[in-house]
C-alpha positions as CSV (number, residue, x, y, z in Angstrom):
1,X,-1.7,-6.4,19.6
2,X,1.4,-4.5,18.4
3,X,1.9,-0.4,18.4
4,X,3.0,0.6,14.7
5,X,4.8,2.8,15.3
6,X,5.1,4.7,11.6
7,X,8.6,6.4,11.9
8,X,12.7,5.5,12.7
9,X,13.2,6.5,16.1
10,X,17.4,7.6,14.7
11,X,16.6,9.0,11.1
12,X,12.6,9.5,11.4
13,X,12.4,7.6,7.7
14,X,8.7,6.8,7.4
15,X,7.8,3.4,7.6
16,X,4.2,3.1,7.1
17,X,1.5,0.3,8.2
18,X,2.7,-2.1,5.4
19,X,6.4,-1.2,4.9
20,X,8.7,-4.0,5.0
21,X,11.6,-1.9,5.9
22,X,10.4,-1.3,9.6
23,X,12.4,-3.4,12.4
24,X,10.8,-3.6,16.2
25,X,12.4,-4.6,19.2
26,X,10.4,-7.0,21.9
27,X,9.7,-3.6,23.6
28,X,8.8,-2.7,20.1
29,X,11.4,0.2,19.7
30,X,11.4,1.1,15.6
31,X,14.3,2.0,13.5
32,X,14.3,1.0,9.7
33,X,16.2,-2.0,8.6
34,X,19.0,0.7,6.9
35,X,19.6,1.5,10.9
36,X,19.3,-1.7,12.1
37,X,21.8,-3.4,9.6
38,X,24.3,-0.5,8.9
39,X,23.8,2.1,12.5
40,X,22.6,-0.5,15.3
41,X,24.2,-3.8,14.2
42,X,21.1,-5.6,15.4
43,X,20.9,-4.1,18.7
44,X,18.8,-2.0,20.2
45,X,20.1,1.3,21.6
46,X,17.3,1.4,24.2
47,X,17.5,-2.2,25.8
48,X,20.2,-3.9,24.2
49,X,17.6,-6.7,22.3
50,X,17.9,-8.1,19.0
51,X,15.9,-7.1,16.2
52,X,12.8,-8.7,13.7
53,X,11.3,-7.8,10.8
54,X,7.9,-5.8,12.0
55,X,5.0,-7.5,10.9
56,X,2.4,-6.3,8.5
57,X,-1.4,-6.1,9.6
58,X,-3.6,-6.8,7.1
59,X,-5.3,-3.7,5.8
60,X,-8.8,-4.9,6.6
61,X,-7.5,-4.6,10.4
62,X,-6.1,-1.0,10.1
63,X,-9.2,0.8,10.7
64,X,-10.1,-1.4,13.9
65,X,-6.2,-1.3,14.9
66,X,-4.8,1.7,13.8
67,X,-1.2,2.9,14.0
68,X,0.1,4.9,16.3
69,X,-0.1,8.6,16.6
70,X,2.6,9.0,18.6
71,X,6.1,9.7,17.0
72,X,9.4,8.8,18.5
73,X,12.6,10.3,16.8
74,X,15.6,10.3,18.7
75,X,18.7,10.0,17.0
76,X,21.5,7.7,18.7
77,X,24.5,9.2,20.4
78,X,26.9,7.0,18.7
79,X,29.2,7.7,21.5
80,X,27.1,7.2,24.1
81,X,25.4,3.8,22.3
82,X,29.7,2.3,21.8
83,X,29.5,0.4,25.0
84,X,25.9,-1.3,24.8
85,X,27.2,-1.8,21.1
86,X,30.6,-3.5,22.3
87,X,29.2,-5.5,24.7
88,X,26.6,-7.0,22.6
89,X,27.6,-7.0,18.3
90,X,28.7,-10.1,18.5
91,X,26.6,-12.2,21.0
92,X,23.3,-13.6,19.5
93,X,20.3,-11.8,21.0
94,X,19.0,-15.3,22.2
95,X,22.1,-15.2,24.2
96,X,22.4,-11.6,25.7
């Protein structure tokens, strides 16, 4: 089972339960898709991974498996993120 995470870890946008803006890394890491696209160029600041669309639980399952509590907001040192960025913007994440 996934952690929804309900926030951007850069700009702390909301992204609820059933937003289709929220993006997850494999070590599910959140950022919006506005991040993701226009920040991040699809890679993760954390572990260098490629982004997905973050699935949507059906609402019957929230109450059983409810989203997480825990908020993450760390905005990306755009300086320090340059090199992961470099080295990885134009590989597939299949490939890195």
């Amino acid at each position: 089972m996934i952690e929804i995470r309900t926030n951007c870890e850069n700009c702390n946008k909301q992204l609820p339960p059933n937003s289709e803006e929220a993006m997850f890394c494999a070590f599910e890491c959140t950022f919006c898709a506005s991040c993701v696209e226009e920040i991040l160029h699809n890679v993760c600041p954390n572990c260098g991974g490629g982004f997905e669309k973050r699935p949507i639980l059906p609402k019957e399952y929230l109450l059983k498996y409810p989203p997480s509590d825990e908020k993450i907001f760390k905005p990306v040192d755009i300086k320090g993120f340059q090199n992961l960025l470099n080295k990885n913007r134009e590989v597939r994440p299949s490939e890195r």
